[in-house]
DSSP file (Angstrom, degrees, kcal/mol; ACC not computed):
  #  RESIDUE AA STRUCTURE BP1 BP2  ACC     N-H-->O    O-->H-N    N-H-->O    O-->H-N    TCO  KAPPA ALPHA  PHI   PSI    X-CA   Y-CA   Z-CA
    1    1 A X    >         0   0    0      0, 0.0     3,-2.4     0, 0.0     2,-0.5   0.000 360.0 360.0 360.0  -8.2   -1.6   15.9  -16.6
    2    2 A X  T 3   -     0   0    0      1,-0.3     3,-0.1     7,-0.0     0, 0.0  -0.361 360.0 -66.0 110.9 -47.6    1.6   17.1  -18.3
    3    3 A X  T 3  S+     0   0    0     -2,-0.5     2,-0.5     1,-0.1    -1,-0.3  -0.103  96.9 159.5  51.8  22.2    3.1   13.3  -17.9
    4    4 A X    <   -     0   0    0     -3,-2.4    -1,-0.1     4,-0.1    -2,-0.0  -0.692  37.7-135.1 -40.5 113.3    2.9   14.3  -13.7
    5    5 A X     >  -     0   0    0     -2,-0.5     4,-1.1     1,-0.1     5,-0.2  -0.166  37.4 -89.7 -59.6 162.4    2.9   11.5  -11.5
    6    6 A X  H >> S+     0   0    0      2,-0.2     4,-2.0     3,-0.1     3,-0.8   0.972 126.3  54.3 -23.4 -77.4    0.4   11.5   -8.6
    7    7 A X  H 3> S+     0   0    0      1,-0.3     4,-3.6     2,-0.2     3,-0.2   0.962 109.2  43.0 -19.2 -82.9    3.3   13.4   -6.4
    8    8 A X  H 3> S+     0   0    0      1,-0.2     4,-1.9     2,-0.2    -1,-0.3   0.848 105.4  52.7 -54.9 -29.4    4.0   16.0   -8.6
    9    9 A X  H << S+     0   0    0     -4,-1.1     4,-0.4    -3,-0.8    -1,-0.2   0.789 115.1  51.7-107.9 -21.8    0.8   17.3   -9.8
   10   10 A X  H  <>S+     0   0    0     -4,-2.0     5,-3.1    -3,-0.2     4,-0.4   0.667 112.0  42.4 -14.5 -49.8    0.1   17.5   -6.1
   11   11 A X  H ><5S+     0   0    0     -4,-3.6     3,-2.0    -5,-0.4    -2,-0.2   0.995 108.6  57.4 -77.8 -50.3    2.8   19.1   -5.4
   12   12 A X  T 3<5S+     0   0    0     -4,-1.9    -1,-0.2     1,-0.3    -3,-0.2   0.500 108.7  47.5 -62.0 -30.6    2.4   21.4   -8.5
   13   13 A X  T 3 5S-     0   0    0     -4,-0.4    -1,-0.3     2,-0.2    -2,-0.2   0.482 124.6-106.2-102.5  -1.3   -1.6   22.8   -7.2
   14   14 A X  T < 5S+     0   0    0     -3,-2.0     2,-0.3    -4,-0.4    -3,-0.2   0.793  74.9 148.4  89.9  22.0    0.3   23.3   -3.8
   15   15 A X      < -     0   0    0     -5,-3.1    -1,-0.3     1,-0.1    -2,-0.2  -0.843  53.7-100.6-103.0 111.1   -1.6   19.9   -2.2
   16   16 A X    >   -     0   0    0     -2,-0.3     3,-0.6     1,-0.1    -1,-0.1   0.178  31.1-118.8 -18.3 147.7   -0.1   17.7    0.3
   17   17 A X  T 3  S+     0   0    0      1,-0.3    -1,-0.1    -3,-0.1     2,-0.1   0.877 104.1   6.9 -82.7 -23.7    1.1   14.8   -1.0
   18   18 A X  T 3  S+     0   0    0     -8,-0.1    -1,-0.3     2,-0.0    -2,-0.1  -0.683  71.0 173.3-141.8  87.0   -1.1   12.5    1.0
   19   19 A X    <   +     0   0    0     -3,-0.6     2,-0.1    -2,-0.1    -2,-0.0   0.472  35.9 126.3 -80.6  31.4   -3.6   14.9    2.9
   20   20 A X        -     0   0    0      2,-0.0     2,-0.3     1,-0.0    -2,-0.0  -0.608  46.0-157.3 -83.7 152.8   -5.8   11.9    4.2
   21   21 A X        -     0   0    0     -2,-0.1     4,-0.2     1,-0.1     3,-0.1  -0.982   9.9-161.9-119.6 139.2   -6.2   12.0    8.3
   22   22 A X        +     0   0    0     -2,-0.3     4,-0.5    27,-0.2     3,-0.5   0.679  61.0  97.1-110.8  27.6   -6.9    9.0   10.0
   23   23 A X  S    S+     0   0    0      1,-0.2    -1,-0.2     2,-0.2     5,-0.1   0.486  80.8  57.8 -61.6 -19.4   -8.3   10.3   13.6
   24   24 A X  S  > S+     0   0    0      2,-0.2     4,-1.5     3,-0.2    -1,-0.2   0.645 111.9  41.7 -78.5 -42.7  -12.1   10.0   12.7
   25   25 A X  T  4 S+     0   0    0     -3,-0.5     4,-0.3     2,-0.2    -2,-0.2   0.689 113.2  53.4-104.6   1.2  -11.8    6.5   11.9
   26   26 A X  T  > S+     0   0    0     -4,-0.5     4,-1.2     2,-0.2    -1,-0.2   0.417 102.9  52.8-104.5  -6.9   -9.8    5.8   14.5
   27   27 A X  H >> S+     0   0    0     -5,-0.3     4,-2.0     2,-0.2     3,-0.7   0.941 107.1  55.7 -99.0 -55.3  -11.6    7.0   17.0
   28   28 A X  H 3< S+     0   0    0     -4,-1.5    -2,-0.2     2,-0.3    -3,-0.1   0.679 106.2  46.9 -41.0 -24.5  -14.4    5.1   15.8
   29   29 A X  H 34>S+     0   0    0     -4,-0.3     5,-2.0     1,-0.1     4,-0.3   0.903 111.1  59.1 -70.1 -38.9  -12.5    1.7   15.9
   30   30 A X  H X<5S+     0   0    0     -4,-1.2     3,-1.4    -3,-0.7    -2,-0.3   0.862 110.3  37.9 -43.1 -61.4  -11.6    3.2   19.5
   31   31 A X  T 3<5S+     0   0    0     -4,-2.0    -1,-0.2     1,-0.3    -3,-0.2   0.494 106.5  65.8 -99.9   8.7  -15.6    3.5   20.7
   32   32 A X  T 3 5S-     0   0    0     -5,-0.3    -1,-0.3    -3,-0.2    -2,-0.2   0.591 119.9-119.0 -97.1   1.1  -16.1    0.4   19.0
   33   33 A X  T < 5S+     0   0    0     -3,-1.4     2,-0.6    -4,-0.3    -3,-0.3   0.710  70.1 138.9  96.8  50.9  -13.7   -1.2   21.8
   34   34 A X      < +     0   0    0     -5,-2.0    -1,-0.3     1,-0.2    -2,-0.2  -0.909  11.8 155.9-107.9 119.6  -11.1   -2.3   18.7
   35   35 A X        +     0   0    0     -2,-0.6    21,-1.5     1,-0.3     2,-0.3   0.740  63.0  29.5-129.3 -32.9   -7.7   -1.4   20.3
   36   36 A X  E     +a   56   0A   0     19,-0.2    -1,-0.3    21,-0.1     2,-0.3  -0.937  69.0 162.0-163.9 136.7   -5.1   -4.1   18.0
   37   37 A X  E     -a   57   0A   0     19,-0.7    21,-5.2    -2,-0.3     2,-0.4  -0.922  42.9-117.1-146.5 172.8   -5.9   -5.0   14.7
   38   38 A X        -     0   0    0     -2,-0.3    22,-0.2    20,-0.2     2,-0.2  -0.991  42.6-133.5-116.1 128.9   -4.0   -6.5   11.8
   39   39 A X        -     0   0    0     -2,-0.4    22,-5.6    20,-0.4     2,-0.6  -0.430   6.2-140.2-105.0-175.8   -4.1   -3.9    9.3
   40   40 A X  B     +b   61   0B   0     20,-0.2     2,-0.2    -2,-0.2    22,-0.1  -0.967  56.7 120.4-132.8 115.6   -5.0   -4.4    5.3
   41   41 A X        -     0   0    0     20,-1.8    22,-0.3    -2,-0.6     3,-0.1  -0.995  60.0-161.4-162.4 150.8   -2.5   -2.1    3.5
   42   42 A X  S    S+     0   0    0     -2,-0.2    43,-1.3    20,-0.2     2,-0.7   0.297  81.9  94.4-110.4  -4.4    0.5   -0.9    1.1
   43   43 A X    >   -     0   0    0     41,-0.2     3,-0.9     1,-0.1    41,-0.1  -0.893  55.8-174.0-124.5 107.6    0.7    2.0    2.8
   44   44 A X  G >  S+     0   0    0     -2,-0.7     3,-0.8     1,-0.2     4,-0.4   0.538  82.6  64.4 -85.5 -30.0    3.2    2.0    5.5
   45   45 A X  G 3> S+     0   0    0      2,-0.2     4,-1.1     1,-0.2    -1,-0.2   0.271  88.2  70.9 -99.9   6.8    2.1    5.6    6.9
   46   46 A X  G <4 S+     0   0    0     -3,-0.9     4,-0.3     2,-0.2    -1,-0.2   0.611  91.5  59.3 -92.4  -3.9   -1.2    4.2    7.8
   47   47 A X  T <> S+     0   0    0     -3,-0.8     4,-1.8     2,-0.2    -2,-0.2   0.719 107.5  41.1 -74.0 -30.6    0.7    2.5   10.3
   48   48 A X  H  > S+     0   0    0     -4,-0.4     4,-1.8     2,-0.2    -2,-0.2   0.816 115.1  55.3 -83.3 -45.5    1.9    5.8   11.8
   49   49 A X  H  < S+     0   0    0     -4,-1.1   -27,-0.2     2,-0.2    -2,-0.2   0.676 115.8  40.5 -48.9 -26.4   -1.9    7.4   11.2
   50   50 A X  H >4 S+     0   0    0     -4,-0.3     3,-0.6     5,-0.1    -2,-0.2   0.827 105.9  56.3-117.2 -67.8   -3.1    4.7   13.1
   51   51 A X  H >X S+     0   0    0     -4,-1.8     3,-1.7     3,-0.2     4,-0.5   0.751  96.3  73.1 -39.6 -49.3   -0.6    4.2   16.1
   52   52 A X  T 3< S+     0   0    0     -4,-1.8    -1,-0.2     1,-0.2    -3,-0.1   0.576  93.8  51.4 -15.8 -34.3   -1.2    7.8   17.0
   53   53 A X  T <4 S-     0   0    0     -3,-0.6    -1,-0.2     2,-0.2    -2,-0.1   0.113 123.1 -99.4-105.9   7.1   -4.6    7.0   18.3
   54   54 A X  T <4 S+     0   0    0     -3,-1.7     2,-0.4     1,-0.2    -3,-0.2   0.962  78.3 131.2  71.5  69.1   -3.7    4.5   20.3
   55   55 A X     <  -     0   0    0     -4,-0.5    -1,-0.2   -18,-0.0    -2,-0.2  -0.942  49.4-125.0 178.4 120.0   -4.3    1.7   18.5
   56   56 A X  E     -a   36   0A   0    -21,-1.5   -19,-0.7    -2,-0.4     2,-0.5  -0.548  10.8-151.5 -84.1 151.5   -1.7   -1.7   17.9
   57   57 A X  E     -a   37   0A   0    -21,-0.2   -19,-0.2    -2,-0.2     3,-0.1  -0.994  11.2-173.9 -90.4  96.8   -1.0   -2.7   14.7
   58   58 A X        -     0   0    0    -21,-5.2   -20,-0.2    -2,-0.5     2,-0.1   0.221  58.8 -61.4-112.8  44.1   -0.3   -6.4   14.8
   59   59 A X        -     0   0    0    -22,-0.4     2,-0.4     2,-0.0   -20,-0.4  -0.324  55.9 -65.4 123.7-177.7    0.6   -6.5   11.3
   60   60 A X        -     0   0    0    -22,-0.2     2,-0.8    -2,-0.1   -20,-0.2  -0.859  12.8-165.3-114.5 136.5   -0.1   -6.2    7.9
   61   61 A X  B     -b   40   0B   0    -22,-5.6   -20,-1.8    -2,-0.4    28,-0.1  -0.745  30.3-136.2 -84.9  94.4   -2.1   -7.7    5.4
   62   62 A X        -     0   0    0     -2,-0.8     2,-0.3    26,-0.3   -20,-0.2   0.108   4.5-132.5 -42.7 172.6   -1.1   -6.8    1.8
   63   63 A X        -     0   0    0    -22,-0.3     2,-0.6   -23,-0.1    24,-0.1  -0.901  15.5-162.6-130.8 118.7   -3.0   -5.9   -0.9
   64   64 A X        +     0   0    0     -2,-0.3     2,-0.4    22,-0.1    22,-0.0  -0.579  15.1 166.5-113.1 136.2   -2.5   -7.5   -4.0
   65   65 A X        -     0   0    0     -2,-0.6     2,-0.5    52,-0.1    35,-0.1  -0.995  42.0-104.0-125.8 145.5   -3.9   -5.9   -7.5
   66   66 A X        -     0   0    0     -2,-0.4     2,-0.5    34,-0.1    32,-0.2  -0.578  34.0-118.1 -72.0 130.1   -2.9   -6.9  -10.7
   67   67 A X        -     0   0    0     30,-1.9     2,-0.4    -2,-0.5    33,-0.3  -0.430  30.3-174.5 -53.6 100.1   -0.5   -4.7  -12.7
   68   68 A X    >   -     0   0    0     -2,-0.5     3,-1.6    31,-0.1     4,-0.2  -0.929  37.1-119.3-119.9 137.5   -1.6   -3.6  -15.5
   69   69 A X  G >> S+     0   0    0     -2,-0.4     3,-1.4     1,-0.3     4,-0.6   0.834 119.8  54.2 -48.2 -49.2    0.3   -1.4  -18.5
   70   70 A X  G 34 S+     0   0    0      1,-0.3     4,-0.5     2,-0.1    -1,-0.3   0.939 117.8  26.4 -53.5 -51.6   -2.4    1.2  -17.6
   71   71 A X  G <4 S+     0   0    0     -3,-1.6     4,-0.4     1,-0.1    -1,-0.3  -0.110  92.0 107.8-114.6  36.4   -1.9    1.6  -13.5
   72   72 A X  T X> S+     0   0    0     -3,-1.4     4,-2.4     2,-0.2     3,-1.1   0.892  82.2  36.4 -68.6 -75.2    1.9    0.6  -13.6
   73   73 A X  H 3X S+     0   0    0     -4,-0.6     4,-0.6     1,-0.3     5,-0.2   0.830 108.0  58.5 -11.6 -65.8    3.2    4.0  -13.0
   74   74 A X  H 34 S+     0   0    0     -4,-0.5     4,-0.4     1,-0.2     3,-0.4   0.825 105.3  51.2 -74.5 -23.8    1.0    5.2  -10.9
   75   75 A X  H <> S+     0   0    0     -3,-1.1     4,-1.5    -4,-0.4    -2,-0.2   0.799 112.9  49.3 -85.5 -20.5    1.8    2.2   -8.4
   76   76 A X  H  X S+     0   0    0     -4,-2.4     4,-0.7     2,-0.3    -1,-0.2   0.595 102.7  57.4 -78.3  -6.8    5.7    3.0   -8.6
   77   77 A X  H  <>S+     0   0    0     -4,-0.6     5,-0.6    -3,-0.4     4,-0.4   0.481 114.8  38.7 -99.5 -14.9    5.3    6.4   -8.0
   78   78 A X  H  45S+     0   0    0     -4,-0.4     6,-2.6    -5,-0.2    -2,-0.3   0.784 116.1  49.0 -98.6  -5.6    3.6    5.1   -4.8
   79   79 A X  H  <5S+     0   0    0     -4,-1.5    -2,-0.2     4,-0.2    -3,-0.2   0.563 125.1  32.3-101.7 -18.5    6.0    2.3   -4.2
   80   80 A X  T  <5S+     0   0    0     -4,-0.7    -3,-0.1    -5,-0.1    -2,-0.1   0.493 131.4  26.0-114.9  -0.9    9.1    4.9   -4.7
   81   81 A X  T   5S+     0   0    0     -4,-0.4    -3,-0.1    -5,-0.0    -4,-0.1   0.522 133.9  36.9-106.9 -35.3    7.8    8.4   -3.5
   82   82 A X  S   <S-     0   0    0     -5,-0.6   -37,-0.2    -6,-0.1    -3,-0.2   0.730 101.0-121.9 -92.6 -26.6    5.4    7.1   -1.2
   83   83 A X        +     0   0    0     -5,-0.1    -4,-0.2     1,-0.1   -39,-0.1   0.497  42.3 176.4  78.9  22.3    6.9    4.1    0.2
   84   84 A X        -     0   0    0     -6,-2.6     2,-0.3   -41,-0.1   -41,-0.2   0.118  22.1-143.6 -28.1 157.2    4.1    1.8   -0.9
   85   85 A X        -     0   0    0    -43,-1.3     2,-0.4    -3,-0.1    -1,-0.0  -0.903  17.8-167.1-130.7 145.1    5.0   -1.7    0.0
   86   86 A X        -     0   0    0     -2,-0.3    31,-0.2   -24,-0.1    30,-0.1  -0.947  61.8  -9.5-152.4 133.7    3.9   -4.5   -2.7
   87   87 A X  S    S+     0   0    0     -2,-0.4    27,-0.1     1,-0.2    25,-0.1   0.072  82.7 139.1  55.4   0.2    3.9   -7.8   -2.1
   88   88 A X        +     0   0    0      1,-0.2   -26,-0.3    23,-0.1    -1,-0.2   0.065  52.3  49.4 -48.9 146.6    5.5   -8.4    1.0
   89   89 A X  S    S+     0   0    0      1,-0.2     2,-0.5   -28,-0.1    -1,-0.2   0.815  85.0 126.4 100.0  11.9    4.6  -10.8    3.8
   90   90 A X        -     0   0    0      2,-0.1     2,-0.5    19,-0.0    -1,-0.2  -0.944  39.9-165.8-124.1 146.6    4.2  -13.8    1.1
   91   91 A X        -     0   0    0     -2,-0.5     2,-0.6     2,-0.1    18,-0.1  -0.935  56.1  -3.7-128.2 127.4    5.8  -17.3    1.0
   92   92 A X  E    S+C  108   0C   0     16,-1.1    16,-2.5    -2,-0.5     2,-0.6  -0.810 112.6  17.9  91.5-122.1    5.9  -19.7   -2.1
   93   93 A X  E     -C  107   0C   0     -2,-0.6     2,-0.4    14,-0.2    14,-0.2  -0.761  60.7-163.2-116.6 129.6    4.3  -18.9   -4.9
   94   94 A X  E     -C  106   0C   0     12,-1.4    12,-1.4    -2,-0.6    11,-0.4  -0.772  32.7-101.3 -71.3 122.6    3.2  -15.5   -6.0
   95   95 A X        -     0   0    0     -2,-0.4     2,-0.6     9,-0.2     3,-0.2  -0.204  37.2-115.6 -28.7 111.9    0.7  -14.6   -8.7
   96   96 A X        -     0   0    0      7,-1.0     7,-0.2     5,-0.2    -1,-0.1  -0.636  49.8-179.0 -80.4 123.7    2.5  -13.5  -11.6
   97   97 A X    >   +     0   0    0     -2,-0.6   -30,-1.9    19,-0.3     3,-0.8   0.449  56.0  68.9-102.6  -8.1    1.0   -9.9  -11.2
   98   98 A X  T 3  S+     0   0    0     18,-0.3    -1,-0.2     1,-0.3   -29,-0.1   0.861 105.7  41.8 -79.3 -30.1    2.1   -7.6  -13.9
   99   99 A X  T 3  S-     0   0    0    -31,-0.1    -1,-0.3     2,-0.1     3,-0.1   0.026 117.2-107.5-114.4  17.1    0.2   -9.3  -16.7
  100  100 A X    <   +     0   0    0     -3,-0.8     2,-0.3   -33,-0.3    -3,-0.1   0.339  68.0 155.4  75.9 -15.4   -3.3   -9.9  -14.3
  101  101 A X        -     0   0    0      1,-0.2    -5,-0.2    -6,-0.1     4,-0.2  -0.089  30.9-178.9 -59.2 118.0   -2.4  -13.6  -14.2
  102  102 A X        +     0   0    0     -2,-0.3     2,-0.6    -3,-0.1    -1,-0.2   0.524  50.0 105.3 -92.7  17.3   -3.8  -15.0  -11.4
  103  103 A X  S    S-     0   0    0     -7,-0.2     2,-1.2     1,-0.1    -7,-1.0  -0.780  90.1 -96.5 -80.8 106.2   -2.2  -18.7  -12.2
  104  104 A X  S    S+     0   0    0     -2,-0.6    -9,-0.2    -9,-0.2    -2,-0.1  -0.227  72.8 139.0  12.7  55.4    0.9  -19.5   -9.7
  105  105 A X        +     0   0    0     -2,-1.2     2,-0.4   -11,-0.4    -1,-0.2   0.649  44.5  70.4 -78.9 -27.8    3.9  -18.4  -12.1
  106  106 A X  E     -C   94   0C   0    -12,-1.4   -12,-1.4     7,-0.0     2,-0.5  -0.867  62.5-154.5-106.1 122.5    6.3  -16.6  -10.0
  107  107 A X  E     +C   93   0C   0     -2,-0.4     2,-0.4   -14,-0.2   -14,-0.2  -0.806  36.1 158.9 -76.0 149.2    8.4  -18.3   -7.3
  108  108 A X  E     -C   92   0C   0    -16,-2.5   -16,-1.1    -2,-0.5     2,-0.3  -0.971  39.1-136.8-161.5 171.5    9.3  -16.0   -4.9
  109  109 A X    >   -     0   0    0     -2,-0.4     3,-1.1   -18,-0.1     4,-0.2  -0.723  50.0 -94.6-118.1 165.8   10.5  -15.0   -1.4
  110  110 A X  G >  S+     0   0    0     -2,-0.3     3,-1.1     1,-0.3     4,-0.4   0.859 128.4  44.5 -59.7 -36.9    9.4  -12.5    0.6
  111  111 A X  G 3  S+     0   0    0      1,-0.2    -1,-0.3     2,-0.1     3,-0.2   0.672 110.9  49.9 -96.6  10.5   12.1  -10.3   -0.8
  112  112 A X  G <> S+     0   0    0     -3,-1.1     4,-0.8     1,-0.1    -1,-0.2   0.465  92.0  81.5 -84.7  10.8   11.7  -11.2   -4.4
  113  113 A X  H <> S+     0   0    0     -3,-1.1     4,-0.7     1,-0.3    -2,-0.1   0.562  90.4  54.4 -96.0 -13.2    7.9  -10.4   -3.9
  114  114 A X  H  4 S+     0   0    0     -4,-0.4    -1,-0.3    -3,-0.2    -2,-0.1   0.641 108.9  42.5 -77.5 -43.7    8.8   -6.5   -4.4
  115  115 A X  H  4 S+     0   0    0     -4,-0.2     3,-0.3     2,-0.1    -2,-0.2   0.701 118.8  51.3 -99.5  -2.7   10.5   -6.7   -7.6
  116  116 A X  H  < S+     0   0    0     -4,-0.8   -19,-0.3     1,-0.2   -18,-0.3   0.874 108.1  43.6 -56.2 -56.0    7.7   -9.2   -8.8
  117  117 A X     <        0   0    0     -4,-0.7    -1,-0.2     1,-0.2    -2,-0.1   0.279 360.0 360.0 -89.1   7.9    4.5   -7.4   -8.0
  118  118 A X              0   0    0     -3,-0.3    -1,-0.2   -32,-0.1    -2,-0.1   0.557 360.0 360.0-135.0 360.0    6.3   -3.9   -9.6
């Protein structure tokens, strides 16, 4: 991979940076009579993928993975190229998430829950 982030080495074979569509699976939530959903996401543009097709978003449900030395990168290069969202939406106490602990460590606020989880 050179050291190329996700982005780049996309960018680099001449590949959209996110070529996923979601109109096939929204049109299946659609004929399954699913019009407003809350969605389960980091991904802020799935909101736009999504709203297109007619179909509310009435919010979001993070998704929380633990941080690990290995897949650190690659989630800041979606949380700063991509506009990944990490940890938002949470109140109290947070998972201290960089080291996999799943024990309560971290107080936090919604807006410390960004520089926590990254």
């Amino acid at each position: 991979d050179k050291g190329r982030d996700t982005v780049e080495a996309n960018e680099d074979l001449g590949l959209p940076v996110d070529s996923r569509e979601y109109g096939i699976g929204a049109q299946i939530l659609r004929d399954l009579g699913v019009r407003t959903m809350k969605l389960m996401t980091n991904n802020p543009a799935k909101y736009v993928g999504l709203k297109g097709y007619g179909l509310t978003i009435s919010g979001r449900v993070p998704l929380l993975t633990p941080i690990t030395r290995e897949n650190k990168r690659y989630l800041e290069t979606k949380r700063a190229k991509m506009g990944h969202i990490y940890g938002l939406g949470f109140n109290g106490n947070l998972p201290n998430l960089i080291n996999g602990n799943t024990k309560s460590s971290v107080e936090s606020t919604p807006s410390d829950a960004t520089a926590s989880a990254v």
